[in-house]
Every structure is written in C-alpha cells, then in structure tokens.
C-alpha positions in Angstrom: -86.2 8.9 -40.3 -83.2 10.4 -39.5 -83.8 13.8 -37.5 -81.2 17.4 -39.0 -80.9 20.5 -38.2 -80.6 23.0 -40.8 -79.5 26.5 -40.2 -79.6 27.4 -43.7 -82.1 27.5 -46.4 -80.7 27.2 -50.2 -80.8 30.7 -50.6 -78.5 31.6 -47.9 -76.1 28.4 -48.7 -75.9 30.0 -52.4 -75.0 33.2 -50.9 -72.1 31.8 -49.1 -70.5 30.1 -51.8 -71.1 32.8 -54.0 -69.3 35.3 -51.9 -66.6 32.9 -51.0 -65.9 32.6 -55.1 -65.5 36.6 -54.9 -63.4 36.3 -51.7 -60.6 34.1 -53.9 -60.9 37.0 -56.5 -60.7 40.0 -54.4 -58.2 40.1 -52.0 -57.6 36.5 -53.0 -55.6 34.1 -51.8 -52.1 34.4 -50.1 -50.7 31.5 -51.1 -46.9 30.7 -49.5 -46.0 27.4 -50.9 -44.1 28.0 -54.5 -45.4 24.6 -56.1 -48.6 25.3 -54.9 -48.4 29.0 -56.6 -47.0 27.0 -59.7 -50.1 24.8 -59.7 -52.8 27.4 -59.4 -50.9 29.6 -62.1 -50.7 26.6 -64.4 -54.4 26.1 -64.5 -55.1 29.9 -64.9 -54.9 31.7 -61.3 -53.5 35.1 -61.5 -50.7 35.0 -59.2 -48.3 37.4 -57.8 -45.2 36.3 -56.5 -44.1 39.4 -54.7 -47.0 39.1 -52.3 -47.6 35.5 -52.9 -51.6 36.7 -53.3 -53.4 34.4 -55.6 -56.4 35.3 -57.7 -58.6 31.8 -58.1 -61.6 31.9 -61.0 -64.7 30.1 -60.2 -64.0 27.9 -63.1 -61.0 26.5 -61.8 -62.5 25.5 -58.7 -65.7 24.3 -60.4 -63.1 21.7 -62.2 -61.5 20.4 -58.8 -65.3 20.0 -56.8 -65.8 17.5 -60.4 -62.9 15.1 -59.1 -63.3 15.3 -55.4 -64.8 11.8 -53.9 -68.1 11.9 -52.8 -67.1 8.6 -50.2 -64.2 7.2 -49.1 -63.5 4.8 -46.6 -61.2 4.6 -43.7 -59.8 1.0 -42.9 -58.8 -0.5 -39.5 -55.6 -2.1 -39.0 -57.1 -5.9 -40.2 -58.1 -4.1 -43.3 -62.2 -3.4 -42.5 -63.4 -0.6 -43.5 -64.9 1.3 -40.4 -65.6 4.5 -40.9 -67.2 6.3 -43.5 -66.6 9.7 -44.8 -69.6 11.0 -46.5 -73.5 10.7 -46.8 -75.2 11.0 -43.6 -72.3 8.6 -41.7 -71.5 10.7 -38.2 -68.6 8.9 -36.1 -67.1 10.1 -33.2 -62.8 10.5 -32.3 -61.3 12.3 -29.6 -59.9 15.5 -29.6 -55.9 15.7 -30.7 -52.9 18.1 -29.8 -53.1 18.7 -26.9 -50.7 19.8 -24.7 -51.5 19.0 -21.2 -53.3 15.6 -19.2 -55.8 16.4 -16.5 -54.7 14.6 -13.6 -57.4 13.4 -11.7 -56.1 13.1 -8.1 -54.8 16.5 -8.4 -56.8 18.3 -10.9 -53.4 19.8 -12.1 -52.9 20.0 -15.9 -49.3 18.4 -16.2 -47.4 18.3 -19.7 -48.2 15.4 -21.5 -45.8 12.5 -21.9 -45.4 9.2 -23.2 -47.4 7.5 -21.1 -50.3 9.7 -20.6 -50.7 9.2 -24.4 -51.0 5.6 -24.1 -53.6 5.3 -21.9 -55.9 7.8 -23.7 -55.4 5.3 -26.3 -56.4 2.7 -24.5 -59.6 4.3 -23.2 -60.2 5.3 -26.9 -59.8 2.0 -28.0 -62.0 0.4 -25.2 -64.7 2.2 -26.0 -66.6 1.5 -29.1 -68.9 4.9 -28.9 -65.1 6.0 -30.3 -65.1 5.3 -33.9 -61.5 6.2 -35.0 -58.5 7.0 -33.0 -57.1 10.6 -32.7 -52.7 11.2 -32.3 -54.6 13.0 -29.1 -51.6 14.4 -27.1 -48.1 16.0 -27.9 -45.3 14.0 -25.9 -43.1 16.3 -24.5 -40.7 13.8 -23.6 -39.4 13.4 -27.3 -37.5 16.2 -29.3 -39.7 18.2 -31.1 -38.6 17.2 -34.7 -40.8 14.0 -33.9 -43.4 15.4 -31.9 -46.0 14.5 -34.3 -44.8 11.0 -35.8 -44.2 10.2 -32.7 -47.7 10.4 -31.3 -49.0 8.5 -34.9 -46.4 5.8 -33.8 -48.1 5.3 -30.5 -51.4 5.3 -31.4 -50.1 1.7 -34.2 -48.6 0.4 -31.7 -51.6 0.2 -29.3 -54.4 0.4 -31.3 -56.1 -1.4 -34.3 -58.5 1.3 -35.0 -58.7 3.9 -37.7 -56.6 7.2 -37.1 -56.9 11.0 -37.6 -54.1 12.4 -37.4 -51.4 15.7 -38.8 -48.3 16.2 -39.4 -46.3 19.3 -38.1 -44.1 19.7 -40.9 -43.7 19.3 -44.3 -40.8 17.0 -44.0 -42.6 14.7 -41.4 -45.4 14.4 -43.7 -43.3 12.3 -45.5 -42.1 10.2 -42.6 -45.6 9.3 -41.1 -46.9 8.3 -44.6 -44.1 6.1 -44.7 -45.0 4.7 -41.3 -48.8 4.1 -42.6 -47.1 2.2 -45.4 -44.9 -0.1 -43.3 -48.4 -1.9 -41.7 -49.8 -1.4 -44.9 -47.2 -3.3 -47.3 -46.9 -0.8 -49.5 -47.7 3.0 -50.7 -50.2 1.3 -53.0 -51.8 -0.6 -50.1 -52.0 2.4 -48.5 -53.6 4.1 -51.2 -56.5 1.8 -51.5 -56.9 0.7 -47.7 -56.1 4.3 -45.9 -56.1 3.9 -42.1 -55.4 7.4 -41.1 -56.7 10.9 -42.2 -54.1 14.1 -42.6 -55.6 17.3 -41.5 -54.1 20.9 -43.1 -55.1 23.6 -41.3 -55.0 27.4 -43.5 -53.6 30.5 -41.5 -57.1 32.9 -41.0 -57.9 35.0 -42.8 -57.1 32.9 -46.5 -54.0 31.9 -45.9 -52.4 28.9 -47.1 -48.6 28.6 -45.4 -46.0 27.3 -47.3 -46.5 24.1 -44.8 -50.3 23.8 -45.1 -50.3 23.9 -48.8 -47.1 21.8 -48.7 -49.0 19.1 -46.8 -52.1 19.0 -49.2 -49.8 18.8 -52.2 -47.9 15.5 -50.0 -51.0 14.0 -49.3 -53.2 14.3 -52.5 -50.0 12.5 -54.6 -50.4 9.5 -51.7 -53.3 9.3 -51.7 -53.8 9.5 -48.2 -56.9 11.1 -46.9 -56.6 14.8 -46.3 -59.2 17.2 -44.3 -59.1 20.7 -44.1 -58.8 22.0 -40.6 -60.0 25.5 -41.7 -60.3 28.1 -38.3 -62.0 31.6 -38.7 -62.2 33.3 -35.6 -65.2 35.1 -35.9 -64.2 38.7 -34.7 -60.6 38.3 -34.5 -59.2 36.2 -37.8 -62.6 36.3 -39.4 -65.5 39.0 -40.0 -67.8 39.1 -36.8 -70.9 37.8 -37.9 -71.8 33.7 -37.9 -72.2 34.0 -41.3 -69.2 35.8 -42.1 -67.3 32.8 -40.5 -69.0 30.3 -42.8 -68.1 32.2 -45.6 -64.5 32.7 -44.7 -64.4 29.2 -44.0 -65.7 28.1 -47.8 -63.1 30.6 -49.6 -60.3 28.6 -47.5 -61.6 25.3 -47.6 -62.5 25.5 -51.6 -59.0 26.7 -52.1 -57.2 24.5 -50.2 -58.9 21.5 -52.2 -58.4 23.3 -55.5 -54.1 23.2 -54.7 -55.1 19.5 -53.2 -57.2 18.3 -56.4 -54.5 19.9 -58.5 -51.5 18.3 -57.2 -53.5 14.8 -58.0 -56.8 14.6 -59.2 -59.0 12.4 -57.5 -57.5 12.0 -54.1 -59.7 12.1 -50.6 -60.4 15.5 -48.8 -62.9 16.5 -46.1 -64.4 19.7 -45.5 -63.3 20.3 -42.1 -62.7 22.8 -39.6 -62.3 23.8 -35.4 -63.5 27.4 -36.2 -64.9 29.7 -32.5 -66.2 33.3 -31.7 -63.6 35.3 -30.2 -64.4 36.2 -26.9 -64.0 40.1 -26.4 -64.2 39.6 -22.4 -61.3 37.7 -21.8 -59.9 37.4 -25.3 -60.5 32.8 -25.5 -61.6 30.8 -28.4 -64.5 29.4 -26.9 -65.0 25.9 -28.6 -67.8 24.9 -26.3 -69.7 28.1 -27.4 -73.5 27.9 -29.3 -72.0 30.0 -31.5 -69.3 28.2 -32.5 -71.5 24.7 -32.8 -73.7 27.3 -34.9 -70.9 27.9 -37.6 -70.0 24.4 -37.7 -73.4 22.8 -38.3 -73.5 25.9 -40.8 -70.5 25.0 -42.7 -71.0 21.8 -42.4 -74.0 22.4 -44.5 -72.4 24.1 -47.4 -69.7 21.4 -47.7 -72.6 19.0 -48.0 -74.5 20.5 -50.9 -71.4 20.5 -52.8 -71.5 16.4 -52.1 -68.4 16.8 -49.5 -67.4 14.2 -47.0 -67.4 16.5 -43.4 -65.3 16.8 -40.5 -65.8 19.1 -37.4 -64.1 20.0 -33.8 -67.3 19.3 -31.1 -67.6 18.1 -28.0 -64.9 20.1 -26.0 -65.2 22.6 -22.9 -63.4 25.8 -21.7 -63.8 24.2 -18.3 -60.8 23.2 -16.6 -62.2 20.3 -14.7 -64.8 17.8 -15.3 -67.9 20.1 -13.9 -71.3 21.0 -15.0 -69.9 23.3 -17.9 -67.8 21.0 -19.2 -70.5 18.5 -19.2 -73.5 21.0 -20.8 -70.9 22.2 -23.2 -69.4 18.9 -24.5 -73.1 17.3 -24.3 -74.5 20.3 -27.1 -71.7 20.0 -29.2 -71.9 16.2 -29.7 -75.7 16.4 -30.1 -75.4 19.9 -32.5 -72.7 17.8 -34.5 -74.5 14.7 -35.1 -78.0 15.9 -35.9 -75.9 18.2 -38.8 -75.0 14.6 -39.9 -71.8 15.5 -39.7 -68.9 12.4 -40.8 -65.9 12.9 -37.9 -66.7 15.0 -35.2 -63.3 15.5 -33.2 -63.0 17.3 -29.4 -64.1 14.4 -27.1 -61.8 14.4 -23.7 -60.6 17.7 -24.3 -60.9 20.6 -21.8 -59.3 23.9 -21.0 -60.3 25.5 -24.7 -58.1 22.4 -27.1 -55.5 22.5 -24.8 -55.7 19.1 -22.2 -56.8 15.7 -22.7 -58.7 13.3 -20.3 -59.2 10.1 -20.1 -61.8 10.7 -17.3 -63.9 12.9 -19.6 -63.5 10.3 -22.7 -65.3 8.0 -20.8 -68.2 10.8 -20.1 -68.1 11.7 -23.3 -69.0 8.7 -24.3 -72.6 8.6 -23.1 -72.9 11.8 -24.4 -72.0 10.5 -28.1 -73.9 7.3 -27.2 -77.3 9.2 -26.5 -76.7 11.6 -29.5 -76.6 8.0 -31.8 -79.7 7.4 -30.1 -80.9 10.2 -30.8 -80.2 9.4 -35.1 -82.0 6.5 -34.8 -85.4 8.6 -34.5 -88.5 7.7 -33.5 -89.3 3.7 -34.6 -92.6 2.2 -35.6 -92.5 -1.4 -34.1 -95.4 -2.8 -34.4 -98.9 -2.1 -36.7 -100.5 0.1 -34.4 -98.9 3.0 -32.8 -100.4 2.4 -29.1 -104.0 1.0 -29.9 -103.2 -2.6 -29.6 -100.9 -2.3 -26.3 -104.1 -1.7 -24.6 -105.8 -5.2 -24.8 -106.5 -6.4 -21.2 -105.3 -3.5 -19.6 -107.2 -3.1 -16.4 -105.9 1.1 -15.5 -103.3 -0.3 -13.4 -99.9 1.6 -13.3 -98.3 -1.8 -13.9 -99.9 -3.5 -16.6 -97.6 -2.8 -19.4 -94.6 -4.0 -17.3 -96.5 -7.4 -17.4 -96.4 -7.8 -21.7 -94.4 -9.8 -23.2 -94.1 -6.8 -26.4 -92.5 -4.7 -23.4 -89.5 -7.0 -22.9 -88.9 -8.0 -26.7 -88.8 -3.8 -27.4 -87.5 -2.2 -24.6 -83.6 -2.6 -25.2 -84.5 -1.2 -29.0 -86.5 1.7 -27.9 -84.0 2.8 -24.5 -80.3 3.5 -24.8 -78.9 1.8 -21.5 -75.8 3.5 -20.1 -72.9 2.6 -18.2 -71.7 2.5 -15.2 -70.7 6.3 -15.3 -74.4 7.6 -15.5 -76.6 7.4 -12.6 -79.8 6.0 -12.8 -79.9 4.6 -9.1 -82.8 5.8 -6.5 -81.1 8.1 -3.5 -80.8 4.9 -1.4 -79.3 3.0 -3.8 -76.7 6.2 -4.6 -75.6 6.4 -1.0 -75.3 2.5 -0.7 -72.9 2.8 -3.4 -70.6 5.3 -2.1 -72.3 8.7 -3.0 -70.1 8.9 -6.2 -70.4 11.9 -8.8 -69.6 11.7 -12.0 -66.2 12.4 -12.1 -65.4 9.9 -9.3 -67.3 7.2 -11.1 -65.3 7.7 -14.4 -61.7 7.8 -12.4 -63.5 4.5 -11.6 -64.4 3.3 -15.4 -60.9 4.2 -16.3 -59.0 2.1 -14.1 -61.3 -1.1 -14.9 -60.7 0.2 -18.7 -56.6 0.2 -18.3 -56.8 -3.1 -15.8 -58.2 -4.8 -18.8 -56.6 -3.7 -21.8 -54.6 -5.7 -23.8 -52.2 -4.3 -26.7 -53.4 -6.0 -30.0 -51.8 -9.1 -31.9 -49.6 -7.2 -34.9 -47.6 -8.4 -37.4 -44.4 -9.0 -35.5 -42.1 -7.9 -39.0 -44.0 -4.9 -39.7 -44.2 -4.1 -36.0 -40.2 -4.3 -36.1 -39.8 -2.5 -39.3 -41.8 0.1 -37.6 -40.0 0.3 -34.6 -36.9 0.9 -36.6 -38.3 3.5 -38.4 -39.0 5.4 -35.7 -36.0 4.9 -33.9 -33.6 6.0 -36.4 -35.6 8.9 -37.1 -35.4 9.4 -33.4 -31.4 9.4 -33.3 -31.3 11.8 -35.7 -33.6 14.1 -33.8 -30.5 13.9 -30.6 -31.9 10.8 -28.5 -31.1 7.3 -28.6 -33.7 5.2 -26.9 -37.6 5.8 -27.2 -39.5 6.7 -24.2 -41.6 3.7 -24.1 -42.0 2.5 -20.9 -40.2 -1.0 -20.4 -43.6 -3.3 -19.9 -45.1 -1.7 -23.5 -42.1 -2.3 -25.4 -42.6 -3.5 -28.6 -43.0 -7.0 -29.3 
C-alpha cells in the first residue's frame, strides 16, 4: 500500500474549486494576450478589452477539464517512455533557472556559464534517483535572446533523458519546439513521442501576460506538453491564509488550461506550481518553508480530484551552503512531495531561495529522493507469517537472525542502501576514512561522477542539424561561435 498525505477532506477541496469558479467571475481574469482574449470571448467569456479583465463561466471551464489528458507520457531520447504524468507516478528533476553555481572550494555563488551547465547535466544524468532532466541554469555567457534555447540545447546534446523545460519568450517558444523536432523527425513525431515539458507561469494575482498565455496557446497547437507554473505568494501576491493560496492557485491554473484546451483541444497540461509564504521578517520567498510544502501537497490535491497530471517545486533551501538547513529543508520537501503522490517534483540542487544550482547538493539530494521512494514502497508482507515463523530455533541470542538464510534473501528488499555520500560507518571507521562531512564527501561523488561520464551516442545528422540551428539563431542574436568548450564540441 502506497502511504498519502491528505491535507484536505472533500468538503474543503469543493470549497476551493468553488471559490476559484467565483474568482474567474468576480474580479476575473486579466488576460494580456489578444488571441487568448479572442478565444475566451469566442466560447462565451465576457471580456473587456480596455482592461484586458476577463469574466470565465464555470461552464466554459467544465468543457476544457472534459478534454484535458488524464496520462501522458514523456519519452527519452531512444524513444522509451520514462516518465509518467498522472496517477500516483512521482519522479524527481532538478531545479531550473537559476542564476548562479555554488562553487565548492570557495562557497562563492558565481554566475553561471556554459560549462557549469554541463556538468549539472552530467550529475543529473548519472544519477538515476533523477528521473527527467531540467534546462537547470541560465548561461550568462550567451546573449540573452538565447538564454533559454540555449540551455534546452545543452541539456540534447549531453543527455538522453526526458526534459522539463520553458521558454522565455513567445518567439523562442517557437525555436525550441523546433529544436525538439529536429531529434524527433518531425512535429508529428514530436507530438506523439514528447521529450520535453513547457512550463507557463501566470503573473499573481490572476494574471495571464501576453507571453504566458502566448506560450500555452504555442504549445497546446504542438502538442507539446505544457505545465502551469502558477506562484501565489501567500501574503504578498496572494491572500495570507494557506488556503487562500490554494485557491488562488486553482482560479489561475483552471484558466490557464481553459486558454490552453481552447487553442487545441486535447493537448497535455499539468497542474503545476512553485508557490511560498512571504516572509514579513526579511521580505524572501521561502521555498524550503512547511508552509509552502503545505500549499503544494494542498493544491496538488485539488488538481488530482479533477484527474490532473501534477507538477510541484520541492526540495530546495534558503541556505546558501550545503548545511543542516539546507539538508532538513530539501529532505521535508522531497518526502512532503512524494507522499502527496505528486508526478514531477522540481527543486533538487537548488539553494539560496531558486536562485543557485549545485552539483554537490544534486548528489545529496539524491538520497533524499531515494529514501522518500523507499518510503512509497510501504510496509511489505514477505512471507505467510508476519514474525511468528522467524522464530523457529531461535535460542535468545542477539545474533540468531543474522544466521537465516530468509535474512539474506530479504534484506536488500526491505533496506534502502545508500551511497557513498551517507555515513553509515562506526566513529573508527569515519576517522580511518578521512573524517569527511557530507559536503566533502559529495565534492567527492561529483568528481568520480564527471571522471566517468561519457556524452551519449546521437544521431550524428540530427546532432548536426541541431547544431546549425542553434548557431544561426546564435548569429543573429550578435555572436558567432557557441561557447562550447573545445573537448565537448559537437560530434
């Protein structure tokens, strides 16, 4: 049996969708896209264009839930399908866009680059506790026009896994669908195998920008997976209470997929989000809060009863270094995530509130999203009697169960056996190894990770096709040559 946490009853989850139907009548909407106005006013939304607010009937919402997928799939780059939006399926990514690295001689966060990216995506793609691969970083050694494809480009050149990802704008959209499609074969391909996942973030409170509502409008005529990033700030962007949040967060998300299911009926969303408190002491978005794993587990609730595939952001710190906080923060958050049976929990490496990626803390993340699987997995009946029949022979020594053949045949399916990173050693054994904390021994685990990699086999036309892509896009944004450095170049 499969353990969950539920912080709402049926009542209280009625309540919230209720209110969040009365939200998108009064004060409604603002939407700031013009097609997207156009398409809600077609199908019977009162809409003003002076103040772009849009008035959305139950009905018309009721209509889009109807042709929403219950499941999709996300496909690797050979084609698998590996990770599964929907039903009780929770899967783990790291966090994305972020700004800075955590350098771990120096504990400085630097600005990210080209090559900080590619070796979180080689630490992602080492380790298979990480389901999908995130565009993780920005590169701010690129022009900003092609920030974002940039970062998707990366991530196909070095890894075969699938990808969640966003575009910036609502021309680049465009661009990185068309990348997806170059490995694919085609937009068709693309459409029935996706390997990457959009997110489209609303402005709080119910906003939809011209480029949010733009990029759902791209994506559903694709076909390319899309999940709402929707983030109330509970006190700031959103009303106060937890509750208040989650409702917030269902008017926004249930619009965005009524624009989405509009623009083409039938395509893949996820009810997602990266909502947080607002913290009235020093004015943060604490993601590593109870409170904000509260309003995600909450929401991710609501989405469910309506039959939604479900995303969340989990797993991060306000820490600044890889310390006890970041570790009892990021630990709660996995755990909190994956008994709400949550699809795609996003936030793993990620420290400093979103805002720096690690490598180091990837790798302790990890165990924390390996013990939270283990957790899933419940308790097991083995064998015909729960304990009675271990006890044949047993003379009351401390040692007799050590000596049964049932204890090595179950063992391995009853304990979750870490790596290297997690201490398990006696005090003697610790000191003979160096007296290494955590931290040190993951700086360790991350060099044995990027000494061993090796860049998957790809298609060598596509890979060029890509490449070219890219690069012309790249001239037009002002620079000639990609910052790849020259022992990754493309084969």
């Amino acid at each position: 049996m499969q353990p969950k946490l539920s912080l709402l009853n049926d009542d209280l989850i009625s309540r919230i969708i209720a209110e969040a139907y009365q939200l998108m009548i009064k004060p409604g909407i603002k939407v700031q896209n013009a097609e997207a106005r156009q398409l809600l006013a077609e199908a019977g939304s009162q809409v003003d264009e002076e103040s772009m607010i849009v008035r959305i009937p139950e009905q018309i919402v009721l209509k889009a839930l109807e042709t929403v997928p219950h499941e999709f799939f996300l496909y690797d780059y050979d084609g698998n399908p590996t990770v599964q939006y929907g039903g009780n399926a929770v899967q783990f990514d790291p966090g994305s866009s972020g700004i800075s690295i955590l350098i771990p001689e120096t504990l400085e966060h630097k600005t990210a680059e080209t090559a900080d990216l590619i070796r979180i995506i080689k630490v992602a793609e080492s380790l298979p506790q990480y389901d999908a691969q995130s565009t993780a970083i920005v590169c701010h050694d690129v022009p900003k026009d092609i920030h974002d494809l940039y970062r998707l480009y990366l991530v196909m050149l070095y890894s075969k896994k699938p990808i969640v990802t966003g575009a910036f704008t609502n021309k680049t959209v465009h661009q990185m669908i068309e990348m997806l499609a170059i490995f694919a074969g085609s937009p068709e391909n693309l459409r029935k195998y996706p390997r990457a996942v959009f997110d489209a973030c609303p402005s709080p409170p119910l906003i939809w920008s011209n480029f949010g509502a733009g990029n759902l409008i791209t994506l559903a005529r694709a076909g390319v997976p899309a999940e709402i990033v929707s983030m109330p700030l509970a006190g700031a962007a959103a009303p106060v209470t937890l509750l208040g949040a989650v409702t917030q967060h269902a008017a926004e998300c249930l619009s965005g997929i009524t624009i989405h299911q509009l623009a083409h009926a039938g395509s893949p969303i996820v009810w997602g989000g990266a909502p947080s408190t607002f913290d009235m002491r020093k004015g943060g978005t604490p993601f590593g809060s109870v409170e904000t794993a509260m309003i995600d587990s909450s929401y991710a609730q609501v989405g469910k009863s309506l039959g939604l595939p479900t995303h969340a952001y989990l797993g991060s710190t306000e820490s600044k270094v890889l310390d006890m906080q970041a570790g009892l923060e990021s630990g709660m958050g996995a755990m909190i995530g994956a008994l709400s049976g949550i699809n795609m929990i996003s936030g793993s490496g990620m420290v400093d509130s979103l805002l720096c990626q690690s490598p180091e803390k990837l790798v302790i993340d990890a165990e924390g999203i390996a013990m939270a699987q283990r957790m899933l997995q419940g308790m097991k009946i083995h064998t015909e009697t729960l304990a009675t029949g271990y006890y044949e022979g047993v003379n009351f020594k401390g040692g007799d169960f050590l000596k049964q053949r049932i204890t090595m045949q179950l063992f391995q399916k009853e304990q979750h056996m870490p790596g290297k990173v997690i201490d398990r050693d006696s005090m003697r054994g610790w000191k003979e190894s160096g007296s290494l904390d955590t931290f040190e021994r993951a700086k360790i685990r991350v060099k044995e990770i990027l000494a061993s990699y090796r860049r998957p086999e790809l298609d060598p036309a596509k890979e060029a096709a890509l490449h070219a892509y890219v690069l012309d896009l790249a001239k037009q944004a002002g620079i000639e040559h990609l910052p790849i450095l020259e022992d990754m170049q493309p084969a």
